[in-house]
C-alpha positions in Angstrom: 82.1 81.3 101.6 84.4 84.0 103.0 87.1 83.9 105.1 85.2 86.1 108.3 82.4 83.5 108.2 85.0 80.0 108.1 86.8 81.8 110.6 83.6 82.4 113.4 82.3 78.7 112.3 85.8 77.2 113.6 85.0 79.1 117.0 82.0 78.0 117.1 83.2 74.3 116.5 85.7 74.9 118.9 83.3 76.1 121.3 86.0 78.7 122.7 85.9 81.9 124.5 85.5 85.0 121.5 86.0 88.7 122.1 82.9 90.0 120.2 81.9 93.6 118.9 79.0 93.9 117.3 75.9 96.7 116.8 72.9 96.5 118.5 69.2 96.9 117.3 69.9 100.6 118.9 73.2 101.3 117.3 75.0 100.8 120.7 78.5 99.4 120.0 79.7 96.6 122.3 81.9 94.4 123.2 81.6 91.0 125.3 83.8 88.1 125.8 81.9 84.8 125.8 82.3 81.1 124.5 80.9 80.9 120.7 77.9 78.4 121.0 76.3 77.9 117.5 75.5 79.6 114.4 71.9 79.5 113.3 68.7 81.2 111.4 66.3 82.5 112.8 63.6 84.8 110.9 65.9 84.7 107.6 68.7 86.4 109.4 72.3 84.4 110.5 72.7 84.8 114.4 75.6 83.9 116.6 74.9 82.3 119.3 76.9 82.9 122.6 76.9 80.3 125.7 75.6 83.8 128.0 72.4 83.8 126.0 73.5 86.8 123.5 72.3 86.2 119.9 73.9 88.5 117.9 73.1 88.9 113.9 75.5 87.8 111.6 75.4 91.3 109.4 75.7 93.2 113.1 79.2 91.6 113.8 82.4 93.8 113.4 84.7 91.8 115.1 85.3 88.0 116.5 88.3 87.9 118.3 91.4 89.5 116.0 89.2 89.2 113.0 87.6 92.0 111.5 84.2 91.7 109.5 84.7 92.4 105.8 82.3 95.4 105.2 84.2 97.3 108.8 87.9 95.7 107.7 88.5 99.4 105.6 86.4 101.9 108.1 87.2 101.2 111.1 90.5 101.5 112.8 90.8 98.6 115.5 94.5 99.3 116.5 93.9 100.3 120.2 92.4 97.6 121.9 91.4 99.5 125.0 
């Protein structure tokens, strides 16, 4: 299991506020700060669940707090946090 997925499983466990970018169905790129409810599947797909509701596919994550998702960790440049 890789280090991206331990790492959102202890937030979850933790059940602590995340910082969370991800992709929607629509390509929009956002960014919300809620507490990290649960991981779960749902039609064959990983979600994260997030205490406002959001569930966000697992593949659509970039980034969970300072840790960046392992297919964006050498494309994307996160070094301004605006």
């Amino acid at each position: 299991m890789d280090s991206f997925y331990e790492f959102v499983q202890e937030k979850v466990k933790s059940r602590t506020y995340v910082k969370v970018q991800y992709f929607t169905d629509i390509h929009e790129f956002l960014t919300v700060t809620a507490v990290a409810k649960e991981l779960k599947n749902g039609d064959g797909m990983e979600l994260l669940v997030l205490a406002s509701g959001e569930e966000v596919r697992f593949d659509r994550l970039v980034r969970v707090d300072k840790m960046v998702a392992p297919k964006y960790k050498d494309i994307m440049d996160f070094t301004c946090d605006c």
